[in-house]
ChimeraX commands (.cxc) that place a marker at each C-alpha (Angstrom):
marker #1 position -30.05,59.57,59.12 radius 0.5
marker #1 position -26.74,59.79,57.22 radius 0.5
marker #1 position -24.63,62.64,57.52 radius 0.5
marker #1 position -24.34,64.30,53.96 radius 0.5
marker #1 position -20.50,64.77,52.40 radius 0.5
marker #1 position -18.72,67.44,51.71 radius 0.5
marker #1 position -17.35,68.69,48.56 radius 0.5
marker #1 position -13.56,67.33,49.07 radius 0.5
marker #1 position -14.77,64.10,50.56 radius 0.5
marker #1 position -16.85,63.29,46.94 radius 0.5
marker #1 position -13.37,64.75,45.75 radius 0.5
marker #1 position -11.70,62.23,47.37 radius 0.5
marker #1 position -13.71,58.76,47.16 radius 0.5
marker #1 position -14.42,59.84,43.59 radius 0.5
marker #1 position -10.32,59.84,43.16 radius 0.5
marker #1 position -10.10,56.71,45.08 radius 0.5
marker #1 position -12.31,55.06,43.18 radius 0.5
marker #1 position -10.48,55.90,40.41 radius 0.5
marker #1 position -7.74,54.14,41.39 radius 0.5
marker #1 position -9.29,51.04,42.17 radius 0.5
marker #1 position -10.06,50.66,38.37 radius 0.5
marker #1 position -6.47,51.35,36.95 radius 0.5
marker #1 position -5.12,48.51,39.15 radius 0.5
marker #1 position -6.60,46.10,36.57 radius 0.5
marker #1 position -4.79,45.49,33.55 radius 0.5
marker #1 position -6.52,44.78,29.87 radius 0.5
marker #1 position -6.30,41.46,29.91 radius 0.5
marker #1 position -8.20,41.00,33.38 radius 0.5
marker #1 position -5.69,40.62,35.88 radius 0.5
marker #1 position -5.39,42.20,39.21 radius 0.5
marker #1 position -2.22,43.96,39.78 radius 0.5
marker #1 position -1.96,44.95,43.67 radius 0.5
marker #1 position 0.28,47.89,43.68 radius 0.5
marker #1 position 0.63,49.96,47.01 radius 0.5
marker #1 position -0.70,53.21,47.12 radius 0.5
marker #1 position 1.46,56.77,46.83 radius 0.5
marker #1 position -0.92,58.86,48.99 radius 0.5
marker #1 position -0.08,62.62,49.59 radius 0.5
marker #1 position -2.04,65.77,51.45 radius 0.5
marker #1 position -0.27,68.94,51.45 radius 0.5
marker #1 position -1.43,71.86,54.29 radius 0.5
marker #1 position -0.48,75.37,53.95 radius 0.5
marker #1 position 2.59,75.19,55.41 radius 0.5
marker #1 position 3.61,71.43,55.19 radius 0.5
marker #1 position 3.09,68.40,52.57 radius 0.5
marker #1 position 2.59,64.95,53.91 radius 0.5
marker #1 position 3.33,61.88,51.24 radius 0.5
marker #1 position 3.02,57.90,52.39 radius 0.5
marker #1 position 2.97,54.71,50.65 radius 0.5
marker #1 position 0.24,52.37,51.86 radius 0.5
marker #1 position -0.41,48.67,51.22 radius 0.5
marker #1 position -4.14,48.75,51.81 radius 0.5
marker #1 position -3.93,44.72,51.45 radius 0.5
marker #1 position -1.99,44.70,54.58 radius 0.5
marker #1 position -3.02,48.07,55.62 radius 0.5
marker #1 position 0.49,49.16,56.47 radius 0.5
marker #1 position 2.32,52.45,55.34 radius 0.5
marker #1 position 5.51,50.88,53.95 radius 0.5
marker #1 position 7.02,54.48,53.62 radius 0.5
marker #1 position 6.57,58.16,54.62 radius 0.5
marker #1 position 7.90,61.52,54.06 radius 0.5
marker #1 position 7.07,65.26,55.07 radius 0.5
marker #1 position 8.43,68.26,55.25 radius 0.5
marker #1 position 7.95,68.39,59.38 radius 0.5
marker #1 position 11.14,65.73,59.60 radius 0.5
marker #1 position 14.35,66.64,60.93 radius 0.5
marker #1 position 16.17,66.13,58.13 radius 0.5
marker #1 position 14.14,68.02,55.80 radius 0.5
marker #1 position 13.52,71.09,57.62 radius 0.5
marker #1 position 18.07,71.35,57.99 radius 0.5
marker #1 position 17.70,71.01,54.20 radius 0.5
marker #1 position 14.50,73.42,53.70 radius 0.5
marker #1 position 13.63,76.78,54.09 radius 0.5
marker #1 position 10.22,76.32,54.15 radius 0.5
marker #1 position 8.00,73.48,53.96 radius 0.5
marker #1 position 5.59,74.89,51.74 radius 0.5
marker #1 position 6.86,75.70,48.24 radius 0.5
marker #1 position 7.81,73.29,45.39 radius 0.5
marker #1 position 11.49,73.03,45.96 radius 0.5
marker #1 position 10.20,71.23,49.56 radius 0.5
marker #1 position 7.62,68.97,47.85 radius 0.5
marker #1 position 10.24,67.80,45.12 radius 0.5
marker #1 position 12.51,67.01,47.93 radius 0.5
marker #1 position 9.83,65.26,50.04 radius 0.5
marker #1 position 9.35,63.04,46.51 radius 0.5
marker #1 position 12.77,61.88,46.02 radius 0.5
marker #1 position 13.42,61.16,49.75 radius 0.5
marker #1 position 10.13,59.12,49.62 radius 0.5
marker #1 position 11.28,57.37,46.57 radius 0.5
marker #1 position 14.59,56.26,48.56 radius 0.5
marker #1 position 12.60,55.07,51.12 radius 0.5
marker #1 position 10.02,53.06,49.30 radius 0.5
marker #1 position 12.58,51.20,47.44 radius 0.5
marker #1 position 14.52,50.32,50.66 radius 0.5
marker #1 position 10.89,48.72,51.29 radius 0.5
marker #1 position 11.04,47.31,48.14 radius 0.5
marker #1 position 8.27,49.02,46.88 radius 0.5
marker #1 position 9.07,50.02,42.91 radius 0.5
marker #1 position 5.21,50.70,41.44 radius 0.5
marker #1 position 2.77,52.12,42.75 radius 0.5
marker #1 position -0.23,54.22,42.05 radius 0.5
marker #1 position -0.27,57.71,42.51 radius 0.5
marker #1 position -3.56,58.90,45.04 radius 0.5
marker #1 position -3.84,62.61,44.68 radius 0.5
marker #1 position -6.86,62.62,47.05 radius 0.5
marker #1 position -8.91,66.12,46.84 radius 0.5
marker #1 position -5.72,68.13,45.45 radius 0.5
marker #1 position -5.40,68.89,42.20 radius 0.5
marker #1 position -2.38,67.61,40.16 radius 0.5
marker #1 position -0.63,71.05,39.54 radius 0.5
marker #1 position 1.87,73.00,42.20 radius 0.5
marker #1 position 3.15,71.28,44.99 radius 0.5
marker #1 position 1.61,68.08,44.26 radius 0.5
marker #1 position 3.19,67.61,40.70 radius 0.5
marker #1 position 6.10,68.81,41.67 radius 0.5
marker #1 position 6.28,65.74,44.63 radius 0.5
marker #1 position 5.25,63.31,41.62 radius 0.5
marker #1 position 7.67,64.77,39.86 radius 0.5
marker #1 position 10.45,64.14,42.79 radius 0.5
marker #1 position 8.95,60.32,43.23 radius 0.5
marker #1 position 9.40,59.60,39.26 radius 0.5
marker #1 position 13.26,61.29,39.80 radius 0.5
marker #1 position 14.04,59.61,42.24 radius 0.5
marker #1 position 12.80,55.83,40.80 radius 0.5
marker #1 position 9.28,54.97,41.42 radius 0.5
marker #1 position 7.36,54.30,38.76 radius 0.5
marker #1 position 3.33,54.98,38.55 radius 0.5
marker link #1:1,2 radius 0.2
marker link #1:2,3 radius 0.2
marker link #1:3,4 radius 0.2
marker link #1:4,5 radius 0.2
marker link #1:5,6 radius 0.2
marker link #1:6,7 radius 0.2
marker link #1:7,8 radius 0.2
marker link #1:8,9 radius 0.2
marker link #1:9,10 radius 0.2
marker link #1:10,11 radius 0.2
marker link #1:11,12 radius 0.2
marker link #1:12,13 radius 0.2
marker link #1:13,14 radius 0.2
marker link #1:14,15 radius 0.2
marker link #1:15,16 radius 0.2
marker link #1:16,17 radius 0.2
marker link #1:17,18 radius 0.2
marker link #1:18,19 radius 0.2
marker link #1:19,20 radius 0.2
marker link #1:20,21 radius 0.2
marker link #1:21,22 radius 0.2
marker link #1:22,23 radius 0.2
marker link #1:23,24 radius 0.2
marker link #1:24,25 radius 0.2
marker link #1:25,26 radius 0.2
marker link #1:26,27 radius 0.2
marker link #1:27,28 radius 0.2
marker link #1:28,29 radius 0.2
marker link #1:29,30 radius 0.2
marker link #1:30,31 radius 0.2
marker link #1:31,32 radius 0.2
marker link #1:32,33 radius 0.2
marker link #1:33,34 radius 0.2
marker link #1:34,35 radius 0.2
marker link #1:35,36 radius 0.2
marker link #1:36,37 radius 0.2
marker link #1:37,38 radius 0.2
marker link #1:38,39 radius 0.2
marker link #1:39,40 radius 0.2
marker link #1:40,41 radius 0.2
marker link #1:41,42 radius 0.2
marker link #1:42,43 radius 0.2
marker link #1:43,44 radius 0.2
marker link #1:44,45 radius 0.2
marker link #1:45,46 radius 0.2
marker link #1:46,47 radius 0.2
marker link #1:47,48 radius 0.2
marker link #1:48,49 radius 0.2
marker link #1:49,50 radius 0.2
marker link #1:50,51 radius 0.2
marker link #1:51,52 radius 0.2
marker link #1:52,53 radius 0.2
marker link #1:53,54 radius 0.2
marker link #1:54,55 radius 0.2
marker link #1:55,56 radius 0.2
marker link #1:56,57 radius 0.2
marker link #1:57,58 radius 0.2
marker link #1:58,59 radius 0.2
marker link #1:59,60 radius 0.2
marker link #1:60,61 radius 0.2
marker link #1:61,62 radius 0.2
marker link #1:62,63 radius 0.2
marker link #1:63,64 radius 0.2
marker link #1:64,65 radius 0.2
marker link #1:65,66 radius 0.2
marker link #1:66,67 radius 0.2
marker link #1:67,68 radius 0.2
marker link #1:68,69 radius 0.2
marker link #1:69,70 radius 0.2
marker link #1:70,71 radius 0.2
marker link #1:71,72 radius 0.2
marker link #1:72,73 radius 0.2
marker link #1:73,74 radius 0.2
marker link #1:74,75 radius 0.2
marker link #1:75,76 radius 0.2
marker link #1:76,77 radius 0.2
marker link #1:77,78 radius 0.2
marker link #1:78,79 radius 0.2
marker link #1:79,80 radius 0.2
marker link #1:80,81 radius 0.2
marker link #1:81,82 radius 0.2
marker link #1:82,83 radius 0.2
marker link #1:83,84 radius 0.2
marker link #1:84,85 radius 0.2
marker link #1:85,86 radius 0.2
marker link #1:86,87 radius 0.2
marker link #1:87,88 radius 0.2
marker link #1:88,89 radius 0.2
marker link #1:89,90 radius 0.2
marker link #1:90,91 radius 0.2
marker link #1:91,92 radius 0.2
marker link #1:92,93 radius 0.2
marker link #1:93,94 radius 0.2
marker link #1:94,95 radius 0.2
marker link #1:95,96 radius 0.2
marker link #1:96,97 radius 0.2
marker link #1:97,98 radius 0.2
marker link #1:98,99 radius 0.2
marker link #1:99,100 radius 0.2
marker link #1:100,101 radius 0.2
marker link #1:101,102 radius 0.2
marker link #1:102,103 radius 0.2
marker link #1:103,104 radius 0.2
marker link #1:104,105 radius 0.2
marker link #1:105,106 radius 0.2
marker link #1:106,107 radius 0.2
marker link #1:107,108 radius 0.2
marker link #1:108,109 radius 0.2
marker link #1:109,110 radius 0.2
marker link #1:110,111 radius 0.2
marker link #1:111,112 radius 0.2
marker link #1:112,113 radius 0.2
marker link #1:113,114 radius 0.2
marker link #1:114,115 radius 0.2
marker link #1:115,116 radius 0.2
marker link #1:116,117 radius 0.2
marker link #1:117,118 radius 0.2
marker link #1:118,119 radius 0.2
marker link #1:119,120 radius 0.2
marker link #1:120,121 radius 0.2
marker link #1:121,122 radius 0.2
marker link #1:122,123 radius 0.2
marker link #1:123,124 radius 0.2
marker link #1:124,125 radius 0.2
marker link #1:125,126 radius 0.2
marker link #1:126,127 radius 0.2
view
């Protein structure tokens, strides 16, 4: 017997779904843009961009880097998930990645997440 979902996972095939219908234009044509996805923890927030054609992440960025926790006071607060944006921006278009589409997942797009969108628009990608 199948194994019922959850509440976040409808949340998040329902979102995913979603996106699979924007990536076709009016006029029929398939547009294959990678895919900004982002999950955020209590303490952290976790954003990649994934070619699900090739099924590679082309880019990633967190708070739990290095570089970003010099820069950060905490990793959990929207000054960290702006940052996390535009260094995942920089990245993606080193990878030559300019569109893509944005995959919220189960989050809601307010706080931390909008503020990383936010970052990712600043810093050049466009979805």
């Amino acid at each position: 017997m199948a194994k019922a979902l959850t509440s976040a996972q409808r949340r998040t095939y329902r979102t995913r779904n979603k996106l699979r219908r924007v990536n076709i234009d009016r006029v029929g044509n398939r547009e294959t843009r990678p895919r900004l996805s982002v999950h955020r923890t209590g303490k952290q927030i976790y954003a990649q961009v994934i070619c699900d054609l090739q099924g590679k992440t082309l880019a990633a960025a967190s708070t739990i880097e290095a570089e970003m926790k010099e820069k950060l006071k905490n990793g959990h607060n929207v000054e960290a998930a702006t940052a996390v944006g535009q260094l995942l921006a920089e990245r993606a278009k080193k990878a030559g990645v300019e569109k893509v589409v944005f995959d919220r997942g189960r989050f809601l797009y307010h706080g931390r997440i909008k503020a990383l969108a936010d970052g990712a628009r600043e810093g050049g990608l466009q979805f």
